[in-house]
Every structure is written in structure tokens, then in C-alpha cells.
N, C-alpha and C positions, 0 to 999 in steps of 0.2 A: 830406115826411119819413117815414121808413119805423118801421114797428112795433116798436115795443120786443120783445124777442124776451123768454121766459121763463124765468127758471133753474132755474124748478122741472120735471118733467118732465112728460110726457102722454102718456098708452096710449093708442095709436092703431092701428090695424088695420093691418096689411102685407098688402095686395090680392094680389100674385102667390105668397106664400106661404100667406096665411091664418094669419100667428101674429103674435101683438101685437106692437108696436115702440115704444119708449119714444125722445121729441124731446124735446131741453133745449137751451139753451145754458150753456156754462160762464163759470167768473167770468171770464176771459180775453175772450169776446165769441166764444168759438168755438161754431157752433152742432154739437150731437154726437145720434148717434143708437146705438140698439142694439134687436138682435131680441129677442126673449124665450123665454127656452124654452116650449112647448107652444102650442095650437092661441089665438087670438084671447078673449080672456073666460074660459077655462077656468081651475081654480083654480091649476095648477101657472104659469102667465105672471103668475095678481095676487099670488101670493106673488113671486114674483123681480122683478115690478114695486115692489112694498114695500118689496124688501130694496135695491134700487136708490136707493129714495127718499132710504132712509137713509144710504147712501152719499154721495149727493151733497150732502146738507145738511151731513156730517161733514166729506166732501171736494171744495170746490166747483169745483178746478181737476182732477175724476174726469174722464176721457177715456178712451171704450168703441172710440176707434180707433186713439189713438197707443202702439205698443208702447215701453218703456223704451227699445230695442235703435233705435228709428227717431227720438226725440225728441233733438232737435239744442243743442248749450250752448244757443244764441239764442234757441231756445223753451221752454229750462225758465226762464232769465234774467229772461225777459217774463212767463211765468207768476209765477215766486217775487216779482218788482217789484208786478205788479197785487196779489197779496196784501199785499207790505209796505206797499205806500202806504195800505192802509184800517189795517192792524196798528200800523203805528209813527205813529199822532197824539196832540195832548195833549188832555183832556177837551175844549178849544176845539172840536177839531176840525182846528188847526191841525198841519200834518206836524211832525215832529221831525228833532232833526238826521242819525239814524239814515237818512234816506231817502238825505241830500246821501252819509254816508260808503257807503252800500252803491255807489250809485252808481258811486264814485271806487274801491272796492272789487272792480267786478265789471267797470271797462275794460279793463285787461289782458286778462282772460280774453274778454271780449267781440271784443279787437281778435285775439288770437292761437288761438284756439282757437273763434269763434262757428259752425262749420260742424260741428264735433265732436262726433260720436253722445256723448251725457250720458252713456250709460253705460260710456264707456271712459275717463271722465277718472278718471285713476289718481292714485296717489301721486306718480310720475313726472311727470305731467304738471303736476301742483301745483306741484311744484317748479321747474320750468320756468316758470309763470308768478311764482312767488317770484324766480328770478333775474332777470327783466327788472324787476322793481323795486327790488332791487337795483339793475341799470343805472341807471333810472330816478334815483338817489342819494334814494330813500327812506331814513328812518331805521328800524333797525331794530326799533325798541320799534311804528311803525307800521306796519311791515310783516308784524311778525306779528299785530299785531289784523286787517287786511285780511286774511291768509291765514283766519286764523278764522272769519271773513263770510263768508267763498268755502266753508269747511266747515260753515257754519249755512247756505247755502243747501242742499246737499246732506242735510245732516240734515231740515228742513222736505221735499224732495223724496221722502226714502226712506220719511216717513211719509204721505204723500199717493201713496206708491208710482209715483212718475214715475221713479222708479229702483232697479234693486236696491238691498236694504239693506247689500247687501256692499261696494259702491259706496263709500256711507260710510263706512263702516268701511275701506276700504282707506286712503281719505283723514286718518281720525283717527291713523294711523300718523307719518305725517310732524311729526314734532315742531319746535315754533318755535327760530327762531335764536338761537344762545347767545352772551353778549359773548364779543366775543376772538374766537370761532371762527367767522366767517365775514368776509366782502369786505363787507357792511353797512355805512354807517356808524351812529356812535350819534349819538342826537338830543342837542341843545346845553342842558346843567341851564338848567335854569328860574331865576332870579335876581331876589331884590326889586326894584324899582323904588327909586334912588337918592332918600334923604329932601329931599334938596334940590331935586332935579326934581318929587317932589311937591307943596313949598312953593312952586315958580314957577307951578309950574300951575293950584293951586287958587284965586287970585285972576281968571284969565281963565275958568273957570265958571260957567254959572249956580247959582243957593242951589241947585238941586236935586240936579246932579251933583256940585257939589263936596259937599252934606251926606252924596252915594251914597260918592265917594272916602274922605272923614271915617270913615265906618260901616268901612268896609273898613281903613284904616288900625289903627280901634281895634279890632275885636273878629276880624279876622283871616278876613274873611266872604270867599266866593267870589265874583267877578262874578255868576251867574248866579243865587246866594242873595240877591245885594243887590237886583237886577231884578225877584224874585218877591214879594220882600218886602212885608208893608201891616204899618202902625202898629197895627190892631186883636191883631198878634200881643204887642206886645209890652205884659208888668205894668207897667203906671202906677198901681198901685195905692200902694205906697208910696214912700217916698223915694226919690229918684235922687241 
């Protein structure tokens, strides 16, 4: 099995130049290298080796070879993914749902556009992947929260400078689709569950999910509120 590589950096000597050279790898697994200005040891390379340091603890997916103008969707996708998967878990430890929608969020663009220098994806180009989801028969309330993730990726980018800032901003242009005025269609309202389909059902439950259903029924609780739920939350102190 081979050595775990370091992500912190190390001043190393460059033999056929004579002027220090700093070797890291990035959070990505990319191993990255850069010269330093002035001669090996001298103080003008352990200053810019310092201010390096700093850099990369701030920006761990910092890259001293890839130009904005050369880094391709697929490779800022994979960058922005290996960040999100440590960013979006829950105290457990466990990912959150945020991973599965980015995912679902960043196919389009991965399948129609993954060859595409990152810094030309435009307004235009946004838009073009907003209409194949569209095609897709996306609704349009989901459609514009994915368009959004595809503009939170570029915003996380522009400040980790894997793109111009302009970048973004061109993209923050495109404004989300408005009822009525587009080919979208709209998602189907949400609607109580029939009281009598409750009442059939809650007999075939175990006590536990039918007292989870019961909660919900009486106090108007979320799925995900009732699942989080422990009894220590709630005053038994007095009467019920």
C-alpha cells in the first residue's frame, strides 16, 4: 500500500534551479507542487513559503498549476463534491441529504457540458442546462432550487479562486423561472392524507409507528421532526 501523501506542504530544495520548492497534496488527492521566489533557505522563499501555508489551510483544493482558463466542469465538479461530502454531514458524522440533491443537481451539467473549460460556463450556458430539465419534465419549483446548487457551486469556486469571480456573477444574472412563463411544468400541491386512510392503517402498525403517525396527526409535526424526536424533550412536569 503506498504512503499517504501530505496536505500540509514541505520546503524542499529544487537542485537544477537552487530555489526552494513547496510539495503538498490537495484535498482532491492531487499531488501539486510550486517554486518559490528567491534562492533555497533565503528569507525572501520562507516568507512566500508561509504565506503559502496559509493559503492552503484556508483553501485546501489551492492548485499552483491548474489555471482557471484550463480547469474543466468535471474537474471543478469533483473538487466542489470531495469538499461537499466532508461539509454537508450531521454531528453523527452521517452525509445529509444535501449530498444525494447536489448530485442529481450537477448531472445535467456533468453529462452536457463535463469537457467545458469552467470558466466559460456563462449565463447562457446555465440556461441551456435549465432547459434540458425542463425536457426532463422537472417541476419547476425543482428546477430552480437545482439551478441554484449549480450557482452555489460556482460561488464556493470563485472564492477558492478555481474561477474568475466574474464567472459567478455572470451566472447570478439568470433569474429563476416564473409561474406562467415558461414550458416547466408546476409540481402537484401537496395534500393531506385522507382521515379514513389513516384510520385503516393505523391498526396494521406496530405501537411505535402508529404512536409516530398519532404525534403527527395531533400536533401537525413534520416526518423528519417526529423521527428526531426523544421523550426527554418533552414537560411532564405537569398535567397532561
Amino acid at each position: 500500500m503506498s504512503a499517504k501523501r501530505k496536505p500540509t506542504p514541505s520546503y524542499l530544495l529544487h537542485k537544477q534551479s537552487g530555489r526552494a520548492r513547496a510539495v503538498w497534496t490537495d484535498a482532491s488527492g492531487i499531488r501539486q507542487q510550486k517554486l518559490l521566489p528567491g534562492l533555497y533557505d533565503s528569507p525572501e522563499s520562507r516568507t512566500a513559503f508561509a504565506q503559502l501555508q496559509l493559503e492552503i489551510a484556508a483553501h485546501p483544493h489551492y492548485s499552483a498549476q491548474a489555471k482557471a482558463s484550463d480547469l474543466t466542469m468535471n474537474e471543478l465538479m469533483l473538487a466542489f463534491m470531495t469538499w461537499a461530502d466532508t461539509y454537508y454531514r450531521k454531528p453523527s458524522g452521517e452525509p445529509t441529504s444535501e449530498i444525494h440533491e447536489l448530485n442529481w443537481s450537477l448531472r445535467p451539467v456533468r453529462e452536457l457540458y463535463g469537457d467545458t473549460p469552467a470558466a466559460q460556463f456563462g449565463p447562457r450556458v446555465l440556461a441551456a442546462v435549465r432547459e434540458d430539465m425542463v425536457r426532463r419534465k422537472w417541476a419547476r419549483s425543482l428546477i430552480n432550487r437545482r439551478i441554484d446548487r449549480i450557482k452555489r457551486l460556482f460561488k464556493w469556486a470563485a472564492a477558492e479562486e478555481l474561477v474568475p469571480v466574474t464567472t459567478y456573477e455572470g451566472l447570478r444574472t439568470l433569474t429563476g423561472l416564473r409561474k406562467g412563463r415558461s414550458a416547466a411544468r408546476e409540481s402537484d400541491p401537496v395534500k393531506p392524507v385522507d382521515a379514513a386512510v389513516v384510520d385503516a392503517t393505523l391498526p396494521r402498525l406496530d405501537a411505535h409507528l402508529g404512536t409516530m403517525v398519532v404525534l403527527q396527526r395531533l400536533t401537525g409535526m413534520r416526518p423528519g421532526e417526529v423521527c428526531v424526536f426523544r421523550l426527554q424533550e418533552v414537560d411532564r412536569a405537569g398535567a397532561v
